[in-house]
VOPAGU-2260 file (C-alpha; in pm, 1 decimal, decimal comma):
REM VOPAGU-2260
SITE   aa  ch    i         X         Y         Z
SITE  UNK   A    0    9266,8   11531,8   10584,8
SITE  UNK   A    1    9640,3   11585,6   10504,4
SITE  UNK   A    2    9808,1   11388,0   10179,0
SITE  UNK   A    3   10159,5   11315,8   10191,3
SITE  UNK   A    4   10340,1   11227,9    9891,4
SITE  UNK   A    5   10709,8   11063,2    9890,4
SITE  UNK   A    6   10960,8   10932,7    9667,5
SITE  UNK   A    7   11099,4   10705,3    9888,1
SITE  UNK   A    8   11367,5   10619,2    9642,5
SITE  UNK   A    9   11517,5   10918,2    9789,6
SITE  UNK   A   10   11347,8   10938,6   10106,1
SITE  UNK   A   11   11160,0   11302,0   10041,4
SITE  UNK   A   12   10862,9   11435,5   10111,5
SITE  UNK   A   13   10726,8   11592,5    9780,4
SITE  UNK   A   14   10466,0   11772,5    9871,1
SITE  UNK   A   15   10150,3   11807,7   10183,0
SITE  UNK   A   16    9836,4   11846,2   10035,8
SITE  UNK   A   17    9494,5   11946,6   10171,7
SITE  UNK   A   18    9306,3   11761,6    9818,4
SITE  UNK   A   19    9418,0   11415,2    9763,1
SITE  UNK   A   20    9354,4   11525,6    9417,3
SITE  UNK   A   21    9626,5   11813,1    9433,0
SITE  UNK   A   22    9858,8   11503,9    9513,8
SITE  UNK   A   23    9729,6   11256,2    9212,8
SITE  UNK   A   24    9815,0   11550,9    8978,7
SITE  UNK   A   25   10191,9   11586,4    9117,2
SITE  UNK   A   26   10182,3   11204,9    9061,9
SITE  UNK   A   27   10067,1   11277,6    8705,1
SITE  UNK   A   28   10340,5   11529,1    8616,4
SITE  UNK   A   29   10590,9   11338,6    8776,3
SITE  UNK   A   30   10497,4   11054,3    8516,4
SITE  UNK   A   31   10462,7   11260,5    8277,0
SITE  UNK   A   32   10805,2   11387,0    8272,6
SITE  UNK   A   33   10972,1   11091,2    8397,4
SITE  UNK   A   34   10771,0   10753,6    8273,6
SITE  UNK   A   35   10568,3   10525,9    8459,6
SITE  UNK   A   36   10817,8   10330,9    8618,5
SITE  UNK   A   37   10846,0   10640,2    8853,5
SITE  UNK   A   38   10518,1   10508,2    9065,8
SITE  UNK   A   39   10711,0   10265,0    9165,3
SITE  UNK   A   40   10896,9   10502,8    9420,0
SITE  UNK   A   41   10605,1   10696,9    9537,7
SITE  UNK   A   42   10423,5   10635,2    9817,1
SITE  UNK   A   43   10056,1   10858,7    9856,7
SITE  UNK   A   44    9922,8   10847,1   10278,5
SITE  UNK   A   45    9731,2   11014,3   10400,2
SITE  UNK   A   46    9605,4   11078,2   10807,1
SITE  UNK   A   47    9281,2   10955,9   10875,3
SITE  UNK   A   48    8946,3   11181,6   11002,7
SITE  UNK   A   49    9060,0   10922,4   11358,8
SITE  UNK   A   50    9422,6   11034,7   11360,0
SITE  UNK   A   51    9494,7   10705,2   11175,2
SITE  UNK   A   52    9742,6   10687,6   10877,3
SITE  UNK   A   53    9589,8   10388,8   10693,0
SITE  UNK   A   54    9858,8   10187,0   10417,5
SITE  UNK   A   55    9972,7   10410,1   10160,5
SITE  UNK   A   56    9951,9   10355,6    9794,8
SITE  UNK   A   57   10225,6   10341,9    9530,0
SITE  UNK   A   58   10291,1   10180,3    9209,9
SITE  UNK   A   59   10020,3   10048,0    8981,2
SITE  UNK   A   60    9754,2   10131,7    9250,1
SITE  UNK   A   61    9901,9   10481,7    9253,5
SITE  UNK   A   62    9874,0   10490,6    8895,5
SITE  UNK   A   63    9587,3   10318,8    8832,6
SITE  UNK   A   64    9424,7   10636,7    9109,0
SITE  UNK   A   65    9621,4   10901,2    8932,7
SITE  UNK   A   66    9409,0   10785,3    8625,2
SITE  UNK   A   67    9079,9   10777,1    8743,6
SITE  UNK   A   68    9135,5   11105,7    8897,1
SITE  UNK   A   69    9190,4   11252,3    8605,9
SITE  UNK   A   70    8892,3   11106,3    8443,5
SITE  UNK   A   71    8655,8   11228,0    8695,8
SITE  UNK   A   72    8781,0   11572,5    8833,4
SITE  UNK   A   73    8842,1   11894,0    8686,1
SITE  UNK   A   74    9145,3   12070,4    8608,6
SITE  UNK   A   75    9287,8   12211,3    8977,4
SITE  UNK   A   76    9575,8   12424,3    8998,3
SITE  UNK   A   77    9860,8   12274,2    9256,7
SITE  UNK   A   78    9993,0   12568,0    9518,5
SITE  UNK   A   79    9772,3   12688,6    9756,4
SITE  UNK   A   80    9750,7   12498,1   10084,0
SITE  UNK   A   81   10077,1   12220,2    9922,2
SITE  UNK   A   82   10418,7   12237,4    9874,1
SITE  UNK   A   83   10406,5   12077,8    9554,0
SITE  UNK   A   84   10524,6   12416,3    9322,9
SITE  UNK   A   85   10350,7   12507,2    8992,5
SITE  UNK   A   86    9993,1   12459,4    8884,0
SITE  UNK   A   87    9915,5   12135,6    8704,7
SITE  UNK   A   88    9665,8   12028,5    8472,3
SITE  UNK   A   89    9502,0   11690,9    8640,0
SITE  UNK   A   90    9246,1   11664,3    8342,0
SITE  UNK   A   91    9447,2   11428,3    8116,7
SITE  UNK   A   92    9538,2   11101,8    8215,3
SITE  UNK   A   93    9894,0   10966,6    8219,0
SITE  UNK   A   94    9963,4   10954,4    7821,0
SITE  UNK   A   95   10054,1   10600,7    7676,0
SITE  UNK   A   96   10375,6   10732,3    7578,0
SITE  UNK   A   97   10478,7   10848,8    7912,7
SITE  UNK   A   98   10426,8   10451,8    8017,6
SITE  UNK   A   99   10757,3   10322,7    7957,1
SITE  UNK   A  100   11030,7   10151,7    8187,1
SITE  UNK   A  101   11286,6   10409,1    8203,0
SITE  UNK   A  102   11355,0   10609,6    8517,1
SITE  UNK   A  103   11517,1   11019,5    8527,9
């Protein structure tokens, strides 16, 4: 499977991924550096094993995935096989102080 991840408050593709994990921990940066309210412009598809692209996720259900990523997965370096950029530690969770309402 291919993960696509968008900001669609720009209208960008962010990044391909073969690991929907390699995509939760670009989400995870991004709200790391940014704040939570972020999630609310990106959007996480994927195509299906069918060919399908079932409803993507974004906001608090992006979030609330990012998270339990992180809680279950080990650290993965982002690069080879996205177009995400540099490596990123998905081991953390989004930090409480990260979670506030302001946007770039």
């Amino acid at each position: 499977m291919r993960y696509h991840l968008w900001d669609t408050d720009i209208n960008k593709l962010l990044g391909v991924f073969a690991a929907e994990e390699e995509a939760l921990a670009l989400v995870r940066a991004l709200v790391s550096r940014s704040g939570e309210a972020v999630a609310q412009d990106l959007s996480l598809g994927h195509d299906g094993e069918d060919g399908a692209r079932p409803e993507p996720i974004s906001g608090t259900a992006l979030l609330a995935r990012a998270n339990e990523s992180a809680r279950t997965r080990e650290p993965v370096a982002v690069g080879a096989g996205s177009s995400a950029g540099d490596a990123v530690d998905r081991a953390a969770p989004i930090p409480a102080s990260s979670r506030r309402g302001g946007r770039r």
